[in-house]
N, C-alpha and C positions, 0 to 999 in steps of 0.2 A: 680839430684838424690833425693830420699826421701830421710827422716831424717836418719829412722830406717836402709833403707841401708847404712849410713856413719856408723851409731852405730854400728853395726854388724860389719861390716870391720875393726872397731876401736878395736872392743872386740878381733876380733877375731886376729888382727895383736898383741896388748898386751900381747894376751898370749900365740902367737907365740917369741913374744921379750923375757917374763917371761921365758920362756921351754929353751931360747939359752942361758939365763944369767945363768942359772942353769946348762945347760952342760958345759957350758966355767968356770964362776966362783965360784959356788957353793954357794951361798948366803944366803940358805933357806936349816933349815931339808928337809928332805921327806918329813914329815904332814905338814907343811907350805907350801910348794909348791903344796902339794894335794890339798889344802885348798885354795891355789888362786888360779888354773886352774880350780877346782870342780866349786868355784865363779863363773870366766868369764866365763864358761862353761854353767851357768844356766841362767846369765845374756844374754848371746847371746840369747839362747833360747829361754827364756822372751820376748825379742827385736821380735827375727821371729817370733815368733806366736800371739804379739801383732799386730805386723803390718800385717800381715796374715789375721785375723781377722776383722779389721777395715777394708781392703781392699774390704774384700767378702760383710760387714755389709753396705759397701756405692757402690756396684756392686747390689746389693740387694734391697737396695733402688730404686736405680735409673730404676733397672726393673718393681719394683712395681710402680712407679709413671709414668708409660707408657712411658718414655724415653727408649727406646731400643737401645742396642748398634748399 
């Protein structure tokens, strides 16, 4: 697997863990809690659209250098 997909699944299982700490034990205000979900939430993001990006930037290449899929 790529990187960026462990990342992702990483972010995204954390702040699935973060969301069940908070119903079961309540650990975090409200704004604390907005404020790391809002994080990993943009972190993920970051992640997909980085690797998104780079994916299409060397698909692209590789067309322009007459290598065809």
């Amino acid at each position: 697997m790529r990187l960026s997909v462990l990342i992702s699944i990483g972010l995204f299982v954390v702040g699935a863990f973060v969301f069940l700490l908070q119903l079961w034990f309540s650990f975090w205000s409200p704004e604390i809690l907005y404020k790391i979900l809002t994080t990993l939430g943009v972190l993920l993001v970051v992640v997909l659209v980085v690797s998104f990006v780079s994916k299409e930037a060397k698909e692209t290449e590789r067309l322009n250098d007459g290598h065809d899929l």
